[in-house]
LOFI-109520 format. One record per residue (C-alpha): z, x, y; residue in one letter. Coordinates in steps of 0.25 Angstrom, whole numbers, padded with zeros to 4 digits, always signed. Last residue first. Layout:
N
ZXYA...
//
This chain:
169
+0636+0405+0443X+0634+0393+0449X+0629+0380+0442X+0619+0371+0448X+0623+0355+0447X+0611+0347+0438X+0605+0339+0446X+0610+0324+0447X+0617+0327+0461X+0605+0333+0466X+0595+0324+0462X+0604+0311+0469X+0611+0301+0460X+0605+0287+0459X+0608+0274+0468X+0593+0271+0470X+0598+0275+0486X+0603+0290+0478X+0589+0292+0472X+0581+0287+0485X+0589+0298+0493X+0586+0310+0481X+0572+0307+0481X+0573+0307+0496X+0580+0320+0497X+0569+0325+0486X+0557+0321+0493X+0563+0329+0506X+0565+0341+0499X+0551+0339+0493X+0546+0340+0508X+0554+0350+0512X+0548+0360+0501X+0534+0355+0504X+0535+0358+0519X+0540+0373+0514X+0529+0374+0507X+0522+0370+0518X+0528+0380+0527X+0524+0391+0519X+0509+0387+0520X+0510+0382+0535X+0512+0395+0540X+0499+0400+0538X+0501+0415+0534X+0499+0427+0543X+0500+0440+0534X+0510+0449+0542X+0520+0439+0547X+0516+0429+0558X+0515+0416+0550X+0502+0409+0553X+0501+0394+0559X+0488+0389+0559X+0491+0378+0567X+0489+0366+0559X+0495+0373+0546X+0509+0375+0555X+0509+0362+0562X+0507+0356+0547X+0517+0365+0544X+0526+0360+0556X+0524+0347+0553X+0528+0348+0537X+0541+0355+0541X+0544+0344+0553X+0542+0333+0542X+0549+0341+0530X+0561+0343+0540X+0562+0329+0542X+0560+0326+0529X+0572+0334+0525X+0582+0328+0536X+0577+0314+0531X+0580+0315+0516X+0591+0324+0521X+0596+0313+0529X+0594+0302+0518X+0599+0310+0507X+0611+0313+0515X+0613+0297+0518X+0611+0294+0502X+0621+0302+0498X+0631+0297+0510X+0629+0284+0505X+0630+0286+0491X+0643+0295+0493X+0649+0280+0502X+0643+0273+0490X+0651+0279+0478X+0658+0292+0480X+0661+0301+0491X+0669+0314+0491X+0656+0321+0485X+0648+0317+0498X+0659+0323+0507X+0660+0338+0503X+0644+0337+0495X+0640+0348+0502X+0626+0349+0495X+0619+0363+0491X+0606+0361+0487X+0603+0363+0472X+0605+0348+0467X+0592+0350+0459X+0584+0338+0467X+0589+0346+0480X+0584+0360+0475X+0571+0354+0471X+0568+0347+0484X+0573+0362+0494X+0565+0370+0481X+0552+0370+0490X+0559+0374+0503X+0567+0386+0498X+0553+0390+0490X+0544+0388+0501X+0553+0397+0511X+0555+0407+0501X+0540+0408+0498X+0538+0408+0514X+0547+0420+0515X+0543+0428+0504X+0529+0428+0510X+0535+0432+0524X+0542+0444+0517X+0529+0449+0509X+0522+0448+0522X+0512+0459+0520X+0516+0464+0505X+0516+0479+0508X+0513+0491+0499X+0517+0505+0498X+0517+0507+0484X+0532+0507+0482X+0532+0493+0491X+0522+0488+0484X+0533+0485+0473X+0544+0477+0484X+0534+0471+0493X+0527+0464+0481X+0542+0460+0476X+0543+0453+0490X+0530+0447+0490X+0531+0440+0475X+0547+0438+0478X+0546+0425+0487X+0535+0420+0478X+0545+0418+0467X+0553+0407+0476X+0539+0401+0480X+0536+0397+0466X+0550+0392+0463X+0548+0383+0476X+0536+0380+0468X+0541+0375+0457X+0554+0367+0465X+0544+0362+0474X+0535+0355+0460X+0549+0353+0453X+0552+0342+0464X+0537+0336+0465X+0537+0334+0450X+0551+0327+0451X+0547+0318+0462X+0534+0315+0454X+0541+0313+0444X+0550+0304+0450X+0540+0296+0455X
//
């Protein structure tokens, strides 16, 4: 299971990365036609949904690499059961807040791919591709808050708190 978990993990973050290059491939296409007179219909909208998809594909990865930022004020003051306790009660909630986001994101994409939803820019696109990438991302957000809730009730440390810490500068 935990190489499926894993696999399913660096798969986002892959394409996540994918997405996150694919931001630049319309704006640079606008930048050096623009000498030549040439316009990239929608390079902007394009960008958006790559950015879109690459935020919400690296939300699962992210959280497995300790790279969301936590407020730990009142956590990090507890120790033993009482900081288990609380642990395990955010991972619940964001389990549940994220899989209700995931539920209502997936509805309105299927809402979207059922109605033939087009976006209104200059090429009309259906909506529901973006969005289920975006739908993906949420949904691998929500595997990993639950990976992370079953990790802490076997008594282990969560992802984020065994990944390595990011350094500044």
């Amino acid at each position: 299971m935990r190489t499926a978990l894993s696999a399913l993990y660096r798969a986002a973050e892959v394409l996540g990365a994918v997405f996150f290059v694919l931001i630049a491939l319309p704006i640079l296409a606008q930048v050096f036609g623009r000498p030549f007179n040439l316009v990239v219909p929608a390079a902007d909208e394009f960008a958006g949904y790559a950015m879109a998809a690459s935020f919400f594909l690296m939300l699962g990865p992210a959280l497995r690499n300790g790279a969301h930022i936590r407020v730990g004020i009142v956590i990090e003051r507890l120790h033993g059961p009482a900081r288990r306790a609380l642990e395990l009660a955010c991972l619940a909630f964001a389990t549940a807040l994220s899989g209700y986001f995931a539920f209502y994101w997936l509805r309105m994409t299927w809402q979207s791919y059922d109605f033939n939803d087009l976006s209104q820019g200059v090429v009309p696109m259906p909506l529901w591709i973006p969005q289920a990438a975006m739908a993906v991302g949420l949904l691998v957000l929500v595997v990993s808050f639950a990976d992370d809730l079953v990790r802490v009730l076997r008594g282990k440390p969560a992802s984020y708190e065994t990944a390595a810490a990011p350094t500044e500068g």
